[in-house]
VEXDREN-2710 file (C-alpha; in Angstrom, 1 decimal):
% VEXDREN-2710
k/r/px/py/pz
1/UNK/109.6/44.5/118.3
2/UNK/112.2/46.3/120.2
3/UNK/112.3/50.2/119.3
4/UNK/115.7/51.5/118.2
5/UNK/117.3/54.5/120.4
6/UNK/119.1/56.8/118.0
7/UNK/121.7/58.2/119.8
8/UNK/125.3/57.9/117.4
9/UNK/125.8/61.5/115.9
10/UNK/126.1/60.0/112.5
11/UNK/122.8/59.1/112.4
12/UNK/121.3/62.0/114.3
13/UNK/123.2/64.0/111.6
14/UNK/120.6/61.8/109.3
15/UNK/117.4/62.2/111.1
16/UNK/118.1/66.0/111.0
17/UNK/118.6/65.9/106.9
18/UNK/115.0/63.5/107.2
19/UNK/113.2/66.8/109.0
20/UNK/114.5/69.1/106.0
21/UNK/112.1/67.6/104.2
22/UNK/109.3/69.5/104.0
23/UNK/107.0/67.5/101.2
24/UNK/107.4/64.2/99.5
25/UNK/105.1/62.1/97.0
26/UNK/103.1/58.4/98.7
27/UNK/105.2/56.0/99.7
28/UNK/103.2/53.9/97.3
29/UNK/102.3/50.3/96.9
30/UNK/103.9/49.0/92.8
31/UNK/99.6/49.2/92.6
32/UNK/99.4/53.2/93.3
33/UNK/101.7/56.2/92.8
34/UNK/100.8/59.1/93.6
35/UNK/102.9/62.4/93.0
36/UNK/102.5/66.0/94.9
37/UNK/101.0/68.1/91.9
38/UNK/103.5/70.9/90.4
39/UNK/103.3/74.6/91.2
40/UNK/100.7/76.5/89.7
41/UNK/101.4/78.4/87.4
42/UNK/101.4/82.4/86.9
43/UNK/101.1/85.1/84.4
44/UNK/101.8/88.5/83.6
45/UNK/100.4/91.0/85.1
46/UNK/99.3/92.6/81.9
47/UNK/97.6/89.4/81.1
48/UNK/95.4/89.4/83.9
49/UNK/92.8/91.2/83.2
50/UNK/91.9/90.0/79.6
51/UNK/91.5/86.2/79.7
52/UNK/90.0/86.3/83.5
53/UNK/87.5/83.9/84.0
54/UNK/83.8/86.1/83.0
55/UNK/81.9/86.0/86.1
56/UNK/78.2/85.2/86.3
57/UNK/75.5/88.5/87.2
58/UNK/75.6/87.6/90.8
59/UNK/79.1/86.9/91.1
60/UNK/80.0/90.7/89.6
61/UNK/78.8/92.4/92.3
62/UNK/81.6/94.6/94.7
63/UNK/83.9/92.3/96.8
64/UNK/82.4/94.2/99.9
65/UNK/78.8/93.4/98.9
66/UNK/79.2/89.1/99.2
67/UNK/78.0/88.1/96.1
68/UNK/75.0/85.3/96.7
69/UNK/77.6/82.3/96.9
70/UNK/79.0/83.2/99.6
71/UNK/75.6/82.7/101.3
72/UNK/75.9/79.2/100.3
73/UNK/79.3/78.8/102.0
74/UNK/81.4/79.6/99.1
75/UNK/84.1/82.4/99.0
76/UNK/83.3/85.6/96.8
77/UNK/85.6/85.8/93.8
78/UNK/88.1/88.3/93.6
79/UNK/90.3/89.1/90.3
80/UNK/93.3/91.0/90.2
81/UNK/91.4/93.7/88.2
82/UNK/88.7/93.7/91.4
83/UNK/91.1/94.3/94.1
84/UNK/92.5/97.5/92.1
85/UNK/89.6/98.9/91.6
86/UNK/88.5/98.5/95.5
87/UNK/91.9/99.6/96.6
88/UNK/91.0/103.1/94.5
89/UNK/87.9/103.4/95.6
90/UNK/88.0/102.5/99.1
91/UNK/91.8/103.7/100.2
92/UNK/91.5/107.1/102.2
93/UNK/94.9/108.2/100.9
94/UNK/93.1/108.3/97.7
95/UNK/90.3/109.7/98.7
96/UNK/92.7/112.5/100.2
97/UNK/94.4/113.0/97.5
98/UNK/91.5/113.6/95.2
99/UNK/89.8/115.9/98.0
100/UNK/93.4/118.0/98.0
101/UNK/92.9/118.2/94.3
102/UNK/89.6/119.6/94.6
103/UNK/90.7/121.8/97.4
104/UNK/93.3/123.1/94.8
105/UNK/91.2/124.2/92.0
106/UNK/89.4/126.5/94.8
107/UNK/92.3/128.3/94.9
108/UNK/92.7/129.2/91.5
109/UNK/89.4/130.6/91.6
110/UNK/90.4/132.8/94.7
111/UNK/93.5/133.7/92.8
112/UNK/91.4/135.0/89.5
113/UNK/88.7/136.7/91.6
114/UNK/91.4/139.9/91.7
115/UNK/90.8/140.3/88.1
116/UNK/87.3/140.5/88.5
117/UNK/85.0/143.7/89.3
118/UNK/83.7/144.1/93.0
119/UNK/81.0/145.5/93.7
120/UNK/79.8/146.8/97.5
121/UNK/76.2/147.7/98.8
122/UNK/75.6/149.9/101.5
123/UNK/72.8/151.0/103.5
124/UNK/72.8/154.0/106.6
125/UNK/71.0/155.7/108.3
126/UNK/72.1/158.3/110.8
127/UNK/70.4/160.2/113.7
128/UNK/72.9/163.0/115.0
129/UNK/73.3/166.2/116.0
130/UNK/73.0/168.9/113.2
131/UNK/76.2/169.2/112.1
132/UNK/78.2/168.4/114.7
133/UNK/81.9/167.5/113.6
134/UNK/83.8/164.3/114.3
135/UNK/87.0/164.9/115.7
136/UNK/88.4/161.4/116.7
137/UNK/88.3/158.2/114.7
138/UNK/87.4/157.5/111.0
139/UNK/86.6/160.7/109.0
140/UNK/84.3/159.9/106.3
141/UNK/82.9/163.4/106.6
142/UNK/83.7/166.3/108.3
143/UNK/80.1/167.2/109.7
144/UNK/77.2/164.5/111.3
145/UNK/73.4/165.3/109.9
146/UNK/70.6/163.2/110.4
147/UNK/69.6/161.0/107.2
148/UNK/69.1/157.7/105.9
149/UNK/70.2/156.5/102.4
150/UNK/71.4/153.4/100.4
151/UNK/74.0/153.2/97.6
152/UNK/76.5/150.6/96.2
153/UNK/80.2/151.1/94.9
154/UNK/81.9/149.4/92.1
155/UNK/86.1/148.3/92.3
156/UNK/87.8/147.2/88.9
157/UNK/91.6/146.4/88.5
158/UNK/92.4/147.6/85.0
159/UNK/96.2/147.2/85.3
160/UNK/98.8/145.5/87.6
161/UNK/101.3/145.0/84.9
162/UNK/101.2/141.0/84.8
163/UNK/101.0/140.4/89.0
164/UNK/97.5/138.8/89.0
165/UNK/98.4/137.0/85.8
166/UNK/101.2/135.1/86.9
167/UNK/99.3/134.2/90.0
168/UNK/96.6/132.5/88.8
169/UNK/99.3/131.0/86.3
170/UNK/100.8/129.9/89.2
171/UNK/98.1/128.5/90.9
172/UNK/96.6/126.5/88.0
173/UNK/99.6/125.1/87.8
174/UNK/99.9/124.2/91.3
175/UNK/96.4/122.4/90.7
176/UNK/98.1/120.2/87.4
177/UNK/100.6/119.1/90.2
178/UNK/97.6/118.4/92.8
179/UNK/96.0/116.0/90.0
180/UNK/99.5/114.6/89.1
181/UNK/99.9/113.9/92.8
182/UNK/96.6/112.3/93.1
183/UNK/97.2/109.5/90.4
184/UNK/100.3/109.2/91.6
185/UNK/98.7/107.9/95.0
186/UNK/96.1/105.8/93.2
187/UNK/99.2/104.3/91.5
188/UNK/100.5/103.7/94.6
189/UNK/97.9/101.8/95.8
190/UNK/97.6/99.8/93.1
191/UNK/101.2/98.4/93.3
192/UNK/100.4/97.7/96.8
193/UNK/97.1/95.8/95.7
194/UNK/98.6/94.3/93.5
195/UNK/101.7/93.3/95.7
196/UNK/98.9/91.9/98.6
197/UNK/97.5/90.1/95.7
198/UNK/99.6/88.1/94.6
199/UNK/101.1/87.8/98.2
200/UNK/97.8/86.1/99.0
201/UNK/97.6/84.1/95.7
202/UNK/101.0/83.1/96.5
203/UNK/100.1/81.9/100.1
204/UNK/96.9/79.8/99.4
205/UNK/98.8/77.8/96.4
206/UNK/101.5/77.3/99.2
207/UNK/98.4/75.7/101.8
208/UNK/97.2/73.6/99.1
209/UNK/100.9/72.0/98.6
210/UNK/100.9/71.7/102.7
211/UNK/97.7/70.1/102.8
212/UNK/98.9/67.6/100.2
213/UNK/101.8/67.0/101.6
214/UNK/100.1/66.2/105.1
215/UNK/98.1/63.6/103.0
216/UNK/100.6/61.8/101.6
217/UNK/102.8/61.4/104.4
218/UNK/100.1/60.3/106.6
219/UNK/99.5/57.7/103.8
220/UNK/103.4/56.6/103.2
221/UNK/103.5/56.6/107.1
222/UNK/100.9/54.4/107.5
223/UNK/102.2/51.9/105.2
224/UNK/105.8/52.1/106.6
225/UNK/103.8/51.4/109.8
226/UNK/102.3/48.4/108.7
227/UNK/105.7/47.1/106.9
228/UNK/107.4/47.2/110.0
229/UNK/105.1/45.0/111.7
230/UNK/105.6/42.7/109.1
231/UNK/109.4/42.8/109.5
232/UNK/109.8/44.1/106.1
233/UNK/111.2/47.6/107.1
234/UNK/113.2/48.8/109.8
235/UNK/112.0/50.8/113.2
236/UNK/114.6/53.6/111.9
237/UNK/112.6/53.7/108.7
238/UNK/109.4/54.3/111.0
239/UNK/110.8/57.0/112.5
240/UNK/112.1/58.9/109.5
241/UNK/108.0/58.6/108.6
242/UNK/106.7/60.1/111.7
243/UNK/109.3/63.0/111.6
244/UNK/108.4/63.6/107.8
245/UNK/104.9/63.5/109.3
246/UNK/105.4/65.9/112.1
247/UNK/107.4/67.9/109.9
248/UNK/104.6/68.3/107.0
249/UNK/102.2/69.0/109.8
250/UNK/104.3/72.2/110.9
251/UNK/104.8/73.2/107.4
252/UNK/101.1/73.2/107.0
253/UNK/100.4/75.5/110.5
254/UNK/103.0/78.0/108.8
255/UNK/101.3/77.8/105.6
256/UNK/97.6/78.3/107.3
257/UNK/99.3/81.2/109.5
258/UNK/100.9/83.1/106.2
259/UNK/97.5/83.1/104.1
260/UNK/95.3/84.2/107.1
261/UNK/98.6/86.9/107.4
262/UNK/98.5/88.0/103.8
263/UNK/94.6/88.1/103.6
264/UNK/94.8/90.5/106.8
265/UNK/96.7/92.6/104.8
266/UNK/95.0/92.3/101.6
267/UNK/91.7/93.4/103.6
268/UNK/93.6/96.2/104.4
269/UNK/94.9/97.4/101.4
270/UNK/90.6/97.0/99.9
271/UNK/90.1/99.4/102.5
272/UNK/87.7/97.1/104.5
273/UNK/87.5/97.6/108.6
274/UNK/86.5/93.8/108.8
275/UNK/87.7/90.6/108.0
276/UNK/86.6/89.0/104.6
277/UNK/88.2/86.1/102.7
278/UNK/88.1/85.5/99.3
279/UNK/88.8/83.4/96.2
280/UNK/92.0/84.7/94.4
281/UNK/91.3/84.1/90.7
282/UNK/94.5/84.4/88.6
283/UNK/94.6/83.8/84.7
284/UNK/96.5/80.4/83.4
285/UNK/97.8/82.1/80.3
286/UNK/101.5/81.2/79.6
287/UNK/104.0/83.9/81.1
288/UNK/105.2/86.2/78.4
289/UNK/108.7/87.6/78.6
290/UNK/109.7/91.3/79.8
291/UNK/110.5/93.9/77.6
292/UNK/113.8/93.5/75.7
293/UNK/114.6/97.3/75.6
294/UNK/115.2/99.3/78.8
295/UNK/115.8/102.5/77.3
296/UNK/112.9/103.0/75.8
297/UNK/111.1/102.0/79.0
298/UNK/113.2/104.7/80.9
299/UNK/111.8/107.3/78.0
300/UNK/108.9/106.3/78.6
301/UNK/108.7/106.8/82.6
302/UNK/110.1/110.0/82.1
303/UNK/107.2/111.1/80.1
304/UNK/104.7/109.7/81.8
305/UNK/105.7/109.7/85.5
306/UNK/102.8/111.5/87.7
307/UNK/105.3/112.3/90.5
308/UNK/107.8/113.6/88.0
309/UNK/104.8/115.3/86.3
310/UNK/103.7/116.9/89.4
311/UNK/107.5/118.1/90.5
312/UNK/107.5/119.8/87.5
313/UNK/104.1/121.7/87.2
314/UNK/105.2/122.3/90.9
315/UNK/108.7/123.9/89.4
316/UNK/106.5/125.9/86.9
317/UNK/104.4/127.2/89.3
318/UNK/106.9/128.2/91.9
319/UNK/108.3/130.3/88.6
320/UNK/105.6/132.0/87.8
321/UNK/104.9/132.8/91.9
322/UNK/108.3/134.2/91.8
323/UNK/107.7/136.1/88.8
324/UNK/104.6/137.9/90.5
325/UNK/106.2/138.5/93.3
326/UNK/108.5/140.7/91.5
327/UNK/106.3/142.2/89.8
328/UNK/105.2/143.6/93.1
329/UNK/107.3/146.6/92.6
330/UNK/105.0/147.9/89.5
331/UNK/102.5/150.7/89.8
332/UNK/98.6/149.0/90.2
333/UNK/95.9/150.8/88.2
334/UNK/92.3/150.3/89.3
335/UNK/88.8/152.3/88.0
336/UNK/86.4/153.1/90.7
337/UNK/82.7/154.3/90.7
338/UNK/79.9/155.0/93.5
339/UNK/76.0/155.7/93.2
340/UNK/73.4/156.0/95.6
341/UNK/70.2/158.2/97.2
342/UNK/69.9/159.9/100.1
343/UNK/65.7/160.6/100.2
344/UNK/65.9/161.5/104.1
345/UNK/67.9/164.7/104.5
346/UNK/68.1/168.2/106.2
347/UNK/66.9/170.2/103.2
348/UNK/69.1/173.4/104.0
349/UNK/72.5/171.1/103.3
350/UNK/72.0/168.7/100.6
351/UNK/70.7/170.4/97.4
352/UNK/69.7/166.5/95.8
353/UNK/68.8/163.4/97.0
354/UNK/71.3/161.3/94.7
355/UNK/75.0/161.2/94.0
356/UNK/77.7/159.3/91.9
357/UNK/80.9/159.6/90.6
358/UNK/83.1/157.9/88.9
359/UNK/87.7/158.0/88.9
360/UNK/90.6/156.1/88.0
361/UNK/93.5/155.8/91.2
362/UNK/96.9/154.0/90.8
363/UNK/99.0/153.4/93.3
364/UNK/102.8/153.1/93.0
365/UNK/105.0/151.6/95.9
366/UNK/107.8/153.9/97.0
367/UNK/109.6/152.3/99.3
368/UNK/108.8/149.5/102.4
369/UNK/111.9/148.4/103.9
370/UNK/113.0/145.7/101.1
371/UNK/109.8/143.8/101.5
372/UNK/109.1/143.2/98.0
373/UNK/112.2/142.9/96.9
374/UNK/113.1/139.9/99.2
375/UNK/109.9/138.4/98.7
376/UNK/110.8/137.9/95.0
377/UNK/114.1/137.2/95.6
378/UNK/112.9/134.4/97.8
379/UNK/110.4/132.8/95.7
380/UNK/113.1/132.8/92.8
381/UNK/115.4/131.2/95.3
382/UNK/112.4/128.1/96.2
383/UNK/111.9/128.0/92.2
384/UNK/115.6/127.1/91.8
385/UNK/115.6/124.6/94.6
386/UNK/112.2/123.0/92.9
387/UNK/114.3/122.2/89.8
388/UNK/116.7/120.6/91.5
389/UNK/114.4/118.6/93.0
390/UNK/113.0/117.9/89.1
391/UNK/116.7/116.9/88.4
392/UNK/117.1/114.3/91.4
393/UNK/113.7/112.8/90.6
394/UNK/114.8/112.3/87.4
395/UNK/118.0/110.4/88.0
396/UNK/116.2/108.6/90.7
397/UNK/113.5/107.2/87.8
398/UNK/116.5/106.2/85.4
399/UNK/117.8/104.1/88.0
400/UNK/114.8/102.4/89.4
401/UNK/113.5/101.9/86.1
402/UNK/116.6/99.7/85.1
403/UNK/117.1/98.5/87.8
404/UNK/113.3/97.1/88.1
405/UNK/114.3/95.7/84.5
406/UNK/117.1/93.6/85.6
407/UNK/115.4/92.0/88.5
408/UNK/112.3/91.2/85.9
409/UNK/114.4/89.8/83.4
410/UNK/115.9/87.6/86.3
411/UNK/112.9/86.5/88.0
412/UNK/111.9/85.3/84.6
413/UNK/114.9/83.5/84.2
414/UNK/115.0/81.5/87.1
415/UNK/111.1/80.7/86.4
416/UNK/112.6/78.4/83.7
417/UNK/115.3/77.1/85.8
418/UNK/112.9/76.0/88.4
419/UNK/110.9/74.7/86.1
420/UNK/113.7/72.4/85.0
421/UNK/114.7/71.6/88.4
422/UNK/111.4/70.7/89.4
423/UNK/110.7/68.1/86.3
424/UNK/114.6/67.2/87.5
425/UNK/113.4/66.7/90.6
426/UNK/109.6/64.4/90.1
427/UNK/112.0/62.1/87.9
428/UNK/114.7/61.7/90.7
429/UNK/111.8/61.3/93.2
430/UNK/110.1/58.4/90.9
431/UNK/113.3/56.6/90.9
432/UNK/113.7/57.1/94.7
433/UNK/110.5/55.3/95.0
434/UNK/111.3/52.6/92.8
435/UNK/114.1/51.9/94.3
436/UNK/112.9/52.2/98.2
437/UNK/110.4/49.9/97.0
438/UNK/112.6/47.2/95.9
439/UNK/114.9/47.4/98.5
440/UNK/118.0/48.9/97.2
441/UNK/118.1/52.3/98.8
442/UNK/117.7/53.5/102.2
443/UNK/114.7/55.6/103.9
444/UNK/117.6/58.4/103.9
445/UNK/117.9/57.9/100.1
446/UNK/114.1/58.2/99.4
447/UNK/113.9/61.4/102.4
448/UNK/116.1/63.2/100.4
449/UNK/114.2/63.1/96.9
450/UNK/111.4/64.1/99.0
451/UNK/112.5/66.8/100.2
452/UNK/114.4/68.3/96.8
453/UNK/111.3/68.0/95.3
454/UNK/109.1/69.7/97.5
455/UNK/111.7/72.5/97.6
456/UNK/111.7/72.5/93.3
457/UNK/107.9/72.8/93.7
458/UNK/107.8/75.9/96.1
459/UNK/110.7/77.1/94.9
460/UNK/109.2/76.5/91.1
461/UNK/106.1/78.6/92.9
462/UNK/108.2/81.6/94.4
463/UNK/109.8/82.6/91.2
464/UNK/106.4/82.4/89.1
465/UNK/104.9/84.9/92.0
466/UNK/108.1/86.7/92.4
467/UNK/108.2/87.4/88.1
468/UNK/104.3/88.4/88.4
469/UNK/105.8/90.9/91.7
470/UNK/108.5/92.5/89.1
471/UNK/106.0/93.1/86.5
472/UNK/103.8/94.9/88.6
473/UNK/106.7/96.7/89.9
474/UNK/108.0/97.6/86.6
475/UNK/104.6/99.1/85.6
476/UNK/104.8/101.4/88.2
477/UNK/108.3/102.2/87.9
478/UNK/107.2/103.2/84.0
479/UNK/104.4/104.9/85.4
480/UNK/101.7/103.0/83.9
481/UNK/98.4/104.8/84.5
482/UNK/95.9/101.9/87.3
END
């Protein structure tokens, strides 16, 4: 049979509508129909963790330590709940963030260590000439005789009028921020997790329509092949099936390319240097619908926040800095006291072999060019800028926070409207079929169903994925503790 040379732009203009079509059911026989299976689908986030299929002893192992399936050629299993939890434990800006925290309660002890005694031990011992006099350098005494001797001294703030006190105020504070910062990094990386997640989850239901839709247009292809050689379809029919074919067969390279992409990046996100690949497991209980009140969600946020939380301890402590470095200008009050024994000594000069005594010495700043004085007016001036800062923050939460509830409440509303479209579209695709089969529509007719209804199923996938993205966005948004 002679092949037919498509070269009229009308029905190029066709042939390019035909390669749209990215997925389409059998071209069955009235004996076998056979429909591409609908988009799986998804849950909320919320919902994830308590219906998730229980694993078995040796499946519950860490996702970096294969459980003993995978041995056997099987993928380990990995649950929303898992990849959080390795994300926390095995992300170094974590790990940072926890080590800064740590790092910051140091400080505080530094900080309190001025209201503590100190205490000094000293041991000398001298060979000079008999009373000879210093008379450059440091003049601990006026005269030099040979002697040996130990004794200790003993230093005690009593008084400094609130200084020390607002700096270790200040610096426990600093350290409330430090632990506020550090969940809100975990946080962080859990919206990322989860965001690679279902990124991945969403990828490998997308292979498994490709991989369908290969099959069943190598199947209607082949019988479209064999009805042409019977003269019962036309060589234009054939080659709307091998485009589909060719077509489907790109679609499924793409869809091979994005999960090996998004499990790349999932891997990253666990914190693994090497590649792994697992099985996503995702619950199959019924979507539930978003929060109907945004304004008690905003409350919420703002209470809850750990960035906002750590601005604000931040705020506080920059206050209290401030308020000690004021208070720099007050007199400081300390109580003093030495001991010790001389037992090697010239005789005619020392009269006992011991001493002590005991005083009290405050110290009152005078005048140093402004110094204090600009130092507290400076730290007053960063405490008044961190508030500010408090204030922005806060308006920025208020409007990501509603804003994150509009696009949840949309994403779940166009789940339904998928949904519809893509039971619209099986039923305009069945009729398609029946009618391509008894001869009263075209291949263009039949091409078209095919491809609205593989765009209703992935698009009818996207939005289910997309509502499960908001959700997770809106928990972090509202500041929901990982």
């Amino acid at each position: 049979m002679m092949q037919l040379k498509i070269q009229r732009p009308c029905l190029q203009s066709v042939l390019a509508l035909a390669v749209l079509a990215s997925g389409a059911l059998r071209a069955q026989t009235p004996s076998a129909q056979q429909q591409l299976p609908d988009a799986p689908r998804a849950v909320p986030v919320e919902l994830a963790q308590q219906s998730a299929p229980a694993m078995q002893p040796a499946e519950a192992t860490a996702p970096q330590s294969p459980p003993d399936n995978a041995a056997a050629g099987q993928n380990p299993r990995l649950t929303q709940a898992d990849a959080e939890s390795m994300a926390i434990k095995n992300n170094p800006r974590v790990s940072v963030a926890r080590l800064l925290a740590l790092a910051q309660h140091q400080v505080v002890r530094e900080t309190r260590s001025a209201e503590l005694p100190t205490a000094t031990g000293s041991i000398t011992a001298e060979d000079a000439e008999e009373a000879s006099r210093i008379s450059a350098g440091s003049l601990t005494a006026s005269r030099l005789f040979e002697h040996a001797g130990a004794g200790g001294g003993v230093t005690q703030l009593i008084t400094d009028f609130g200084r020390t006190l607002n700096l270790v105020a200040s610096s426990r504070l600093q350290e409330k921020a430090q632990n506020a910062s550090a969940l809100a990094s975990e946080e962080d990386i859990v919206l990322v997790a989860d965001q690679a997640f279902f990124n991945a989850l969403q990828a490998q239901a997308l292979l498994k329509v490709a991989e369908q839709n290969v099959d069943t247009r190598n199947t209607s292809d082949v019988q479209i092949r064999e009805l042409t050689k019977n003269n019962l379809r036309s060589t234009l029919d054939l080659s709307f099936a091998d485009v589909n074919l060719s077509q489907a067969k790109l679609l499924l390279l793409d869809a091979q390319n994005n999960v090996d992409s998004t499990m790349a990046a999932l891997d990253a996100v666990l914190g693994l240097d090497h590649e792994a690949t697992y099985t996503l497991v995702q619950d199959d209980a019924p979507l539930q619908p978003p929060p109907p009140d945004s304004d008690r969600l905003i409350q919420l946020a703002l209470r809850q926040r750990p960035d906002l939380q750590a601005l604000n301890y931040s705020s506080q402590a920059d206050v209290k800095f401030s308020r000690a470095q004021l208070d720099q200008l007050l007199p400081t009050v300390s109580a003093m006291g030495t001991a010790g024994s001389v037992p090697i000594r010239p005789a005619q000069y020392y009269t006992q072999n011991w001493w002590g005594a005991i005083g009290v010495n405050m110290n009152i700043p005078i005048f140093n060019g402004f110094l204090f004085t600009s130092q507290a007016k400076e730290a007053t001036l960063r405490a008044q800028a961190a508030s500010e800062l408090g204030r922005g923050l806060r308006d920025r939460i208020v409007r990501d926070v509603r804003t994150a509830w509009l696009a949840t409440n949309t994403a779940y509303q166009k789940v339904a409207v998928t949904s519809e479209l893509l039971s619209e579209a099986n039923m305009a695709l069945g009729l398609a079929q029946t009618r391509y089969r008894i001869g009263l529509s075209t291949i263009v007719e039949l091409s078209q169903a095919e491809y609205q209804q593989t765009d209703a199923a992935i698009g009818n996938t996207d939005a289910q994925y997309q509502y499960r993205l908001s959700l997770a966005t809106l928990n972090y948004q509202i500041g929901t503790t990982p």
